[in-house]
PDB file of N, CA, C and O in Angstrom:
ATOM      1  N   UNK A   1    -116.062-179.192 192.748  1.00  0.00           N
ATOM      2  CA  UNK A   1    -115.130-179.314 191.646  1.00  0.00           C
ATOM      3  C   UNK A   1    -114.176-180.450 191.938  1.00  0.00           C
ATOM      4  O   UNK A   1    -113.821-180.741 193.080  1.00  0.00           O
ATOM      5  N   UNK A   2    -113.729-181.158 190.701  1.00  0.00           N
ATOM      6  CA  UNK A   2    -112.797-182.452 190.878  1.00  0.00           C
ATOM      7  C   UNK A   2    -111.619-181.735 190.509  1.00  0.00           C
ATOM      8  O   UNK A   2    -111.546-180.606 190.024  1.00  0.00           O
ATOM      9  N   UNK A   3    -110.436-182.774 190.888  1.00  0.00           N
ATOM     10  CA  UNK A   3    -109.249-182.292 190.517  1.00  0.00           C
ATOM     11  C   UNK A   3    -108.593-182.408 189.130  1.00  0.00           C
ATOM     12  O   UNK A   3    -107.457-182.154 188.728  1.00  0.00           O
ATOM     13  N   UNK A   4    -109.561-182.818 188.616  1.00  0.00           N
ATOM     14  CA  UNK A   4    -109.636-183.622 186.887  1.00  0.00           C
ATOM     15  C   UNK A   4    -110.693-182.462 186.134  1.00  0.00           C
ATOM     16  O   UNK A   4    -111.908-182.476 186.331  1.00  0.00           O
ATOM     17  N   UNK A   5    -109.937-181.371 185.158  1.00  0.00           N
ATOM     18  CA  UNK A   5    -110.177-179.986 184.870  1.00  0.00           C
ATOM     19  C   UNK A   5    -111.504-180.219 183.629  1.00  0.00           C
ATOM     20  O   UNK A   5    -112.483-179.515 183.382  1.00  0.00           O
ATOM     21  N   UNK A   6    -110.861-181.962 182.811  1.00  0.00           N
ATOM     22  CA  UNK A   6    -112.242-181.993 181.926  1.00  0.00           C
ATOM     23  C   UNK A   6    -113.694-182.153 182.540  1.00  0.00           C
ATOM     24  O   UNK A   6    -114.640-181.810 181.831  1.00  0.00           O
ATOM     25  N   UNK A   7    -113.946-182.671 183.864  1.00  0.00           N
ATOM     26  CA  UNK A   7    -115.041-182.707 184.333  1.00  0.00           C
ATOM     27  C   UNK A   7    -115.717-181.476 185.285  1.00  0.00           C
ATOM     28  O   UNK A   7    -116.918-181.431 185.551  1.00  0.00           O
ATOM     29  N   UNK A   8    -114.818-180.591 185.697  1.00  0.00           N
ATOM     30  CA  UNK A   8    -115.064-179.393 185.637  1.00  0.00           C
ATOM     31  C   UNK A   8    -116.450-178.934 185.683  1.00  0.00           C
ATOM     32  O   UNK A   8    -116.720-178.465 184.577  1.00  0.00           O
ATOM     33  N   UNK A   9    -117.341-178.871 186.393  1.00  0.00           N
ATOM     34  CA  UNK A   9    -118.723-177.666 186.011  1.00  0.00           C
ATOM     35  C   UNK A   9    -119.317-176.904 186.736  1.00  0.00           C
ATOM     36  O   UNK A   9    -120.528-176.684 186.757  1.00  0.00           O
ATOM     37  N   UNK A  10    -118.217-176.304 187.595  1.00  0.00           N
ATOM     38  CA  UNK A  10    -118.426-174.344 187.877  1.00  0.00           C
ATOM     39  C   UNK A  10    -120.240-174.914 188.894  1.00  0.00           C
ATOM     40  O   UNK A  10    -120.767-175.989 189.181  1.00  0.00           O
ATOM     41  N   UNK A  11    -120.511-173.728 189.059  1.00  0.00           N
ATOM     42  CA  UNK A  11    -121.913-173.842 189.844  1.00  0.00           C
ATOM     43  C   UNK A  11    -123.165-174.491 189.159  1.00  0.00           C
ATOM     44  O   UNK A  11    -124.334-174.147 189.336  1.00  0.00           O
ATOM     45  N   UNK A  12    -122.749-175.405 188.418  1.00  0.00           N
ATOM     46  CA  UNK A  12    -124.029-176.149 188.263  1.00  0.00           C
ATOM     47  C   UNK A  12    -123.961-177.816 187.932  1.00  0.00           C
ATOM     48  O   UNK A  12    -122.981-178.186 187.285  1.00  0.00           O
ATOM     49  N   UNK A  13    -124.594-178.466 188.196  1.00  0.00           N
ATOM     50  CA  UNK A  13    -124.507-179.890 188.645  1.00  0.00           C
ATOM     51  C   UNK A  13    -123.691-180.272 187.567  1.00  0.00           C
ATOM     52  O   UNK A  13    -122.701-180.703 188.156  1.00  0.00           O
ATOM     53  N   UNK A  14    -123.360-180.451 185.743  1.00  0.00           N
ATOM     54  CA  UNK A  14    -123.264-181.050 185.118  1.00  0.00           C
ATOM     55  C   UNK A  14    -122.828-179.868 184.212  1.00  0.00           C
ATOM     56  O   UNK A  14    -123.195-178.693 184.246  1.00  0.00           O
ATOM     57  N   UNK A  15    -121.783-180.609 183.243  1.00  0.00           N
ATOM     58  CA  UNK A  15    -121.369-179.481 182.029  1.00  0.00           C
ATOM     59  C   UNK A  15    -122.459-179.042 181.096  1.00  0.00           C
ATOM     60  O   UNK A  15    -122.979-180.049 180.614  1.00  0.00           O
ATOM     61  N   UNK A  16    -122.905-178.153 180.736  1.00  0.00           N
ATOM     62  CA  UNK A  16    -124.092-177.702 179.760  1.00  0.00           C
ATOM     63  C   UNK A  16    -123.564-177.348 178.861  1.00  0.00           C
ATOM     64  O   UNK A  16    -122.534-176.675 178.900  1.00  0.00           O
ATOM     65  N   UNK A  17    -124.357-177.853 177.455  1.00  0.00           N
ATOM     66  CA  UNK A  17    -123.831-177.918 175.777  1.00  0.00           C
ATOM     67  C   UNK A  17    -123.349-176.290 175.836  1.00  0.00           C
ATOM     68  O   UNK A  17    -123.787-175.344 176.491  1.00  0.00           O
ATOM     69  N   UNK A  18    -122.232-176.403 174.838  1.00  0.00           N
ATOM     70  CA  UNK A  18    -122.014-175.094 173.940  1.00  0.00           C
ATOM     71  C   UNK A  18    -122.635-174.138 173.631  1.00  0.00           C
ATOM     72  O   UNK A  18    -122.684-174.076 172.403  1.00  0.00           O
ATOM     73  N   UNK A  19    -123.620-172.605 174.532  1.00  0.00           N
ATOM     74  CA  UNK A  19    -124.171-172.083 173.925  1.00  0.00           C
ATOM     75  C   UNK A  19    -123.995-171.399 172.620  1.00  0.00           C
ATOM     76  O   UNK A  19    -124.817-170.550 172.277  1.00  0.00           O
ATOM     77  N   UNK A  20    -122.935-171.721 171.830  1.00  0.00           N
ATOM     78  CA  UNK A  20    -122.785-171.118 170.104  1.00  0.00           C
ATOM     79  C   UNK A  20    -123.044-172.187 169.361  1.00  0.00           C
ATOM     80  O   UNK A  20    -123.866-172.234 168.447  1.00  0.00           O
ATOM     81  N   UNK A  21    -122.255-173.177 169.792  1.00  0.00           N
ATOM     82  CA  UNK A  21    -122.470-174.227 168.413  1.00  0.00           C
ATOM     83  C   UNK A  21    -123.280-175.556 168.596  1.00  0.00           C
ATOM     84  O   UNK A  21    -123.398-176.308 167.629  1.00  0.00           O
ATOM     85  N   UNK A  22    -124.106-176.017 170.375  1.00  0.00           N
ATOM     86  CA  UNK A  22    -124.757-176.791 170.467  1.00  0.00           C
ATOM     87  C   UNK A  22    -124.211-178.214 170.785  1.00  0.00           C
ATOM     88  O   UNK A  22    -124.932-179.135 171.171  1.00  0.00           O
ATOM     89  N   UNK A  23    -122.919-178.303 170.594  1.00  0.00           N
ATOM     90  CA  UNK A  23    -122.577-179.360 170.568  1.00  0.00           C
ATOM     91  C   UNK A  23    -122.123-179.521 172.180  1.00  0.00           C
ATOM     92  O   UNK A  23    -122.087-178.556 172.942  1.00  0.00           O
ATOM     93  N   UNK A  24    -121.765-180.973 172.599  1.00  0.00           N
ATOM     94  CA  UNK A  24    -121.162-180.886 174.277  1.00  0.00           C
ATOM     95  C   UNK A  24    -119.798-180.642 174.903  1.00  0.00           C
ATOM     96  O   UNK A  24    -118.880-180.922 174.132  1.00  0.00           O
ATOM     97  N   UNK A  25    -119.594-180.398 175.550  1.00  0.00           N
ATOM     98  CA  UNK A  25    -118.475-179.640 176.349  1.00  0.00           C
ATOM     99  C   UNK A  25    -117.638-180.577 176.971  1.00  0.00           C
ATOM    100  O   UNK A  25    -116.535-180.204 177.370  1.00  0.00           O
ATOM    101  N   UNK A  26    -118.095-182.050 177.150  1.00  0.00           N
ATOM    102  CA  UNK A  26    -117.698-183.413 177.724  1.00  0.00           C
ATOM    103  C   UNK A  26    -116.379-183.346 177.332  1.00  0.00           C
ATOM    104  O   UNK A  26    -116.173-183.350 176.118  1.00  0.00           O
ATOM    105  N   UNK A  27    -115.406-183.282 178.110  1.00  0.00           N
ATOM    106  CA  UNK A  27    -114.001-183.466 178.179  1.00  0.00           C
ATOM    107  C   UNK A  27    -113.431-182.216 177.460  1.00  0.00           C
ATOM    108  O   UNK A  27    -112.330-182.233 176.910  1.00  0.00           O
ATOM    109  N   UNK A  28    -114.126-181.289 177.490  1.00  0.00           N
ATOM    110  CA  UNK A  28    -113.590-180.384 176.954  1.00  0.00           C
ATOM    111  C   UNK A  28    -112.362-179.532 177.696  1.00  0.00           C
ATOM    112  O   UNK A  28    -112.770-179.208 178.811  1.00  0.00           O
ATOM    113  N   UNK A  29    -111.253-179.143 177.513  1.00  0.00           N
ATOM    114  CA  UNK A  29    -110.222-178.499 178.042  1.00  0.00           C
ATOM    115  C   UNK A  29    -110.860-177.007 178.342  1.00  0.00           C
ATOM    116  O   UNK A  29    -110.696-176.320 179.350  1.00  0.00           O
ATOM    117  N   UNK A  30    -111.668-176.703 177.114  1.00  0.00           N
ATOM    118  CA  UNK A  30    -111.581-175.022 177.591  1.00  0.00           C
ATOM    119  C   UNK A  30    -113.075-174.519 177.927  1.00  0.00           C
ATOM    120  O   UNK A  30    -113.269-173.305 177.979  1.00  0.00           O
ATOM    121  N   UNK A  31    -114.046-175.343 178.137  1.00  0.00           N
ATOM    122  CA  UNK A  31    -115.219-175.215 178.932  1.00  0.00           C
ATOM    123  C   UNK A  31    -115.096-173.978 179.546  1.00  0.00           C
ATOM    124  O   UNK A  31    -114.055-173.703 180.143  1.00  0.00           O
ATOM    125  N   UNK A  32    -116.221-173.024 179.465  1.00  0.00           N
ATOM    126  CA  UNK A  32    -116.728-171.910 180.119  1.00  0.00           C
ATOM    127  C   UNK A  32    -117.630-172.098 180.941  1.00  0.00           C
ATOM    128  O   UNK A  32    -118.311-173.067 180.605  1.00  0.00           O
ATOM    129  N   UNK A  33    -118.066-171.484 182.155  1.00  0.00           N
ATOM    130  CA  UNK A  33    -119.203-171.372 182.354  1.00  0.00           C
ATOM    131  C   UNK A  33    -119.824-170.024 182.462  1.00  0.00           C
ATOM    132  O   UNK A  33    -119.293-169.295 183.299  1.00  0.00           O
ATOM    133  N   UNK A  34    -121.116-169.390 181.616  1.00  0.00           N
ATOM    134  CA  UNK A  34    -120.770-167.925 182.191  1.00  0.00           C
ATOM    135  C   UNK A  34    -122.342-167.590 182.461  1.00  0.00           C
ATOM    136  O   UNK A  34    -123.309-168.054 181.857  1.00  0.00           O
ATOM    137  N   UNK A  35    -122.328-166.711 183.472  1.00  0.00           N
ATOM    138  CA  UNK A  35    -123.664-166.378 184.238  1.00  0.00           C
ATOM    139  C   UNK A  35    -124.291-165.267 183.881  1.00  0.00           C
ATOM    140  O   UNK A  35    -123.823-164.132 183.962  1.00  0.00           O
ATOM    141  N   UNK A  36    -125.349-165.567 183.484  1.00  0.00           N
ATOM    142  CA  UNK A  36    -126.348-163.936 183.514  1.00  0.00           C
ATOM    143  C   UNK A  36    -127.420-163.867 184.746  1.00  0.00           C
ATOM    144  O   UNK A  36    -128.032-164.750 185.348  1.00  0.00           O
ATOM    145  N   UNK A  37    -127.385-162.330 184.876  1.00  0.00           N
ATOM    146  CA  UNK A  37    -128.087-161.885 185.856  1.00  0.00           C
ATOM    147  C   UNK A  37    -128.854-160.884 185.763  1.00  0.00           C
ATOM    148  O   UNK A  37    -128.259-159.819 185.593  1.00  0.00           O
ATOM    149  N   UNK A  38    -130.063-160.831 185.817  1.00  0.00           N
ATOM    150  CA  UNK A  38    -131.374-160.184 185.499  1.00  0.00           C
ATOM    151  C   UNK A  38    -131.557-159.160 187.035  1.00  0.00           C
ATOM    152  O   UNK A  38    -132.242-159.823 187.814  1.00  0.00           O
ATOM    153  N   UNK A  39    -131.341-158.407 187.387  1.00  0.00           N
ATOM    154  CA  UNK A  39    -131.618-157.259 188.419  1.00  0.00           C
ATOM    155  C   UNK A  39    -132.723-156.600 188.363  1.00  0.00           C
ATOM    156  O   UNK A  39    -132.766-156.089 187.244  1.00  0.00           O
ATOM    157  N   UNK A  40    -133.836-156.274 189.087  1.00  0.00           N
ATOM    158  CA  UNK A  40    -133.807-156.473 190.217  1.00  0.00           C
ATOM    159  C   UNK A  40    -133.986-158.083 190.774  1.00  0.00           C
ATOM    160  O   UNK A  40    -133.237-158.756 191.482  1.00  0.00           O
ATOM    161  N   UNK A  41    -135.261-158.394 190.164  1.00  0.00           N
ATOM    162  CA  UNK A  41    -135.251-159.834 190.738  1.00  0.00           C
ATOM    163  C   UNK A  41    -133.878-160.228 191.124  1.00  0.00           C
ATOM    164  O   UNK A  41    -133.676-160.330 192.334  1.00  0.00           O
ATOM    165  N   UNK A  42    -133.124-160.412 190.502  1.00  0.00           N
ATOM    166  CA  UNK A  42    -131.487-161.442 191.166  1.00  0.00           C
ATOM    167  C   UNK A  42    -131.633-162.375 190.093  1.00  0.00           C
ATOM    168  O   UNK A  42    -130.497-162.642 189.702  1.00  0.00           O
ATOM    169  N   UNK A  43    -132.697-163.148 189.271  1.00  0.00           N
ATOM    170  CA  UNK A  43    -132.741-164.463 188.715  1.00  0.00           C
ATOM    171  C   UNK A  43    -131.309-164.648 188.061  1.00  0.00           C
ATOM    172  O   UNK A  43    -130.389-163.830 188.052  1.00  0.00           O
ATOM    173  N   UNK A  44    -131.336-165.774 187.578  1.00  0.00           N
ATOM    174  CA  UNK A  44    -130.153-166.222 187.390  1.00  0.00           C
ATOM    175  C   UNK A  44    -129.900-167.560 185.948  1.00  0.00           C
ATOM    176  O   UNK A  44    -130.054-168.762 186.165  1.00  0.00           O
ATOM    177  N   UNK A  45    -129.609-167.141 184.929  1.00  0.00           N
ATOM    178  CA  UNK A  45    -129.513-168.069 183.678  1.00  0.00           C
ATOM    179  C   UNK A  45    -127.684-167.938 183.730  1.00  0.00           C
ATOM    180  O   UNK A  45    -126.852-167.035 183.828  1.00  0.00           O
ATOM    181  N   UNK A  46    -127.699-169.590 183.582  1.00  0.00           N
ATOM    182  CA  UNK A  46    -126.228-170.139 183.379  1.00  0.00           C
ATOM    183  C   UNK A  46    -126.192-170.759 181.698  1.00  0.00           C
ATOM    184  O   UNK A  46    -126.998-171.416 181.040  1.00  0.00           O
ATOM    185  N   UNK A  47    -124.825-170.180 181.405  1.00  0.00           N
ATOM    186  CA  UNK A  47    -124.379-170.904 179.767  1.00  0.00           C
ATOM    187  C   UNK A  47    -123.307-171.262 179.678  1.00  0.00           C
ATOM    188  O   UNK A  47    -122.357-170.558 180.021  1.00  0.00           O
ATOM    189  N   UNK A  48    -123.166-172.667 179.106  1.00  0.00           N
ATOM    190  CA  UNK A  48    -122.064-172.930 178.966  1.00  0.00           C
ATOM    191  C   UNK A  48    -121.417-173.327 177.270  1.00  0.00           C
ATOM    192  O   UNK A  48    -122.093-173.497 176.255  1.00  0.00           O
ATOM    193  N   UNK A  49    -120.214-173.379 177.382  1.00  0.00           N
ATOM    194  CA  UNK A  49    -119.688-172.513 175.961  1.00  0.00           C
ATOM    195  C   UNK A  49    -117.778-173.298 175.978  1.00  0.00           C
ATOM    196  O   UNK A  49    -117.058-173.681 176.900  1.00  0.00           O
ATOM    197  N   UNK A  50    -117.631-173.243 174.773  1.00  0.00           N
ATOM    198  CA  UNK A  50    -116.094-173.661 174.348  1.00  0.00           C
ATOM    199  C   UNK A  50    -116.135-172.444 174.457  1.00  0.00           C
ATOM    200  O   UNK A  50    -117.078-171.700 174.188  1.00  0.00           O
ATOM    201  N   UNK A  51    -114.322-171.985 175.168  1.00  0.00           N
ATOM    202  CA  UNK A  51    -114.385-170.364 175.096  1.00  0.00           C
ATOM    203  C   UNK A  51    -113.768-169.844 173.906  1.00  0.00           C
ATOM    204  O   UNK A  51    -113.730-168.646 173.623  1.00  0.00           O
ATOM    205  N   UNK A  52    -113.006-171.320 172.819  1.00  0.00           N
ATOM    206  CA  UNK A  52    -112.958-170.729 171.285  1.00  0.00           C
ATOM    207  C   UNK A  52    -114.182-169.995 170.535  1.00  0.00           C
ATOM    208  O   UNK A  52    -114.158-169.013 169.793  1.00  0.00           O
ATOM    209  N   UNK A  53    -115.453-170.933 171.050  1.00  0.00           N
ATOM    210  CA  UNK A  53    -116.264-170.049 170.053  1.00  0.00           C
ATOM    211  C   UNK A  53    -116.995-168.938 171.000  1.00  0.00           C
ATOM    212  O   UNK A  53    -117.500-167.919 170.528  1.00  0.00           O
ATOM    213  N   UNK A  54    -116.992-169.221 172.252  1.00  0.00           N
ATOM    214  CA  UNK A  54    -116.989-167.478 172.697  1.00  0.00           C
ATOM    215  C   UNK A  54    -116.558-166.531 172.233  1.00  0.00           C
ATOM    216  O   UNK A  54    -117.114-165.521 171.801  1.00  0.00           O
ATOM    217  N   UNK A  55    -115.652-166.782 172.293  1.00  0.00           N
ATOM    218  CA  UNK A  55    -114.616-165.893 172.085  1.00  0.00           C
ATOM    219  C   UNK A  55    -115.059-165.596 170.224  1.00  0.00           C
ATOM    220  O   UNK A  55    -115.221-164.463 169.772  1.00  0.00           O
ATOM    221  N   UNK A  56    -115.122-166.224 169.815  1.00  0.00           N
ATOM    222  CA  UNK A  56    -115.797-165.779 168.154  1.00  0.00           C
ATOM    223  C   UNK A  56    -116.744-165.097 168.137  1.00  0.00           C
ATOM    224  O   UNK A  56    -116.863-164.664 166.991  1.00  0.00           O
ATOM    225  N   UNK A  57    -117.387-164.799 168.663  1.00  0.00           N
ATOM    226  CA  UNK A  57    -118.879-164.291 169.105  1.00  0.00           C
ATOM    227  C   UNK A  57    -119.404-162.780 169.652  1.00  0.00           C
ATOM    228  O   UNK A  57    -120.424-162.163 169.342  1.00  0.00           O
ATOM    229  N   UNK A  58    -118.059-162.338 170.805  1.00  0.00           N
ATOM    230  CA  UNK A  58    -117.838-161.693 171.516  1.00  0.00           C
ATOM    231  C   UNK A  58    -117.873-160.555 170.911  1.00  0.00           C
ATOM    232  O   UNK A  58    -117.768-160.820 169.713  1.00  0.00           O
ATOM    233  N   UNK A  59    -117.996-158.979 171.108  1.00  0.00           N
ATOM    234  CA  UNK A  59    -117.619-157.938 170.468  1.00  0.00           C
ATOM    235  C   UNK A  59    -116.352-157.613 170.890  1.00  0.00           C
ATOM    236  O   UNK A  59    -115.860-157.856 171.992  1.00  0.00           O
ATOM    237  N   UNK A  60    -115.836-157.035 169.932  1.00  0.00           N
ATOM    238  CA  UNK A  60    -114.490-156.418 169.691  1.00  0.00           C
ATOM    239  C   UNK A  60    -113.843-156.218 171.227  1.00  0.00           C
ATOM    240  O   UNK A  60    -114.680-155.631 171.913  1.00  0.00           O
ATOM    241  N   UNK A  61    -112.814-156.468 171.872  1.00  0.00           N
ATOM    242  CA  UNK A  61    -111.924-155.742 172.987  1.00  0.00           C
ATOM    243  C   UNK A  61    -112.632-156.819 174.413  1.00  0.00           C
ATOM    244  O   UNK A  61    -112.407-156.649 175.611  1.00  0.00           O
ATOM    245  N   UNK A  62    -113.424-157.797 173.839  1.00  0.00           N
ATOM    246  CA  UNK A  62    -114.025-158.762 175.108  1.00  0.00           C
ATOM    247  C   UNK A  62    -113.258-159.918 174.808  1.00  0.00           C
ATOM    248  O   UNK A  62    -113.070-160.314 173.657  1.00  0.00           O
ATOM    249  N   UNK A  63    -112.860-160.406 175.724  1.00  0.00           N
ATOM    250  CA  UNK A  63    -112.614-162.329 175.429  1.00  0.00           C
ATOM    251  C   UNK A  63    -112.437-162.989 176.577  1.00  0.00           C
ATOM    252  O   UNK A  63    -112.417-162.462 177.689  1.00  0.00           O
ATOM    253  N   UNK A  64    -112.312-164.080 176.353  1.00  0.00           N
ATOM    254  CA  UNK A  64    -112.517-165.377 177.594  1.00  0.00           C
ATOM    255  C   UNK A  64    -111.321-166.072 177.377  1.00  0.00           C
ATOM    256  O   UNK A  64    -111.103-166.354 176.199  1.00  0.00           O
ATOM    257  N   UNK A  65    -110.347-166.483 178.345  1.00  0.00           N
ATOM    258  CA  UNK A  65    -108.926-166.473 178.996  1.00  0.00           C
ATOM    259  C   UNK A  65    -109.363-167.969 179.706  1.00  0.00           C
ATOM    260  O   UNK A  65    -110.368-167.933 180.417  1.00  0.00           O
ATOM    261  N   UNK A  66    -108.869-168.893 179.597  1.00  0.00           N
ATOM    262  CA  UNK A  66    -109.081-170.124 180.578  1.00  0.00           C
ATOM    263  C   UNK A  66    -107.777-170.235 181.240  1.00  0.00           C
ATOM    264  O   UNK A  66    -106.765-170.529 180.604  1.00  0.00           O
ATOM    265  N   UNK A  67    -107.776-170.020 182.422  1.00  0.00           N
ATOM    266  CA  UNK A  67    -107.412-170.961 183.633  1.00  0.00           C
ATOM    267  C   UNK A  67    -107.516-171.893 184.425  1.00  0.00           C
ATOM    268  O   UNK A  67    -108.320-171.852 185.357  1.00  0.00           O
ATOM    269  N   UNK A  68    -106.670-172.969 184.187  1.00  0.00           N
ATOM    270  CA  UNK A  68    -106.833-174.194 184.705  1.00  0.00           C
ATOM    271  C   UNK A  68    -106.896-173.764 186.295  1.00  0.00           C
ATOM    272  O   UNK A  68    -106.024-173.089 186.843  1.00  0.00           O
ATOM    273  N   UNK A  69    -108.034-174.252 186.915  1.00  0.00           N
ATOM    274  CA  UNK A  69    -108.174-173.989 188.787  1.00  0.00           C
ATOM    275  C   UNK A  69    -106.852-175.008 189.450  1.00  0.00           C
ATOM    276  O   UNK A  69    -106.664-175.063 190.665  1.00  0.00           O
TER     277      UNK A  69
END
């Protein structure tokens, strides 16, 4: 991680588009990154997301909170 929050991308090499609306995350302030995990295997799918439209998406009493690291 850099000390510069728009370039930002959590455990994976490069920011990955918006999983809601498709578009890119490039300089984005509120970039998500969020992980799914398939058990038993362990596998592992990463998404990344504006956490405005996460947060649109989400069911009722869930949401995504950004903190600058």
């Amino acid at each position: 991680m850099t000390d510069d929050q728009s370039s930002w991308t959590g455990a994976v090499t490069e920011r990955l588009r918006c999983c809601v609306c498709g578009e890119s995350t490039d300089e984005s302030p509120d970039y998500v990154l969020v992980e799914l995990t398939a058990p038993p295997a362990g596998t592992r799918q990463w998404l990344g997301a504006h956490a405005g439209h996460l947060n649109a998406v989400l069911a009722e009493g869930f949401n995504v909170e950004v903190h600058l690291m």
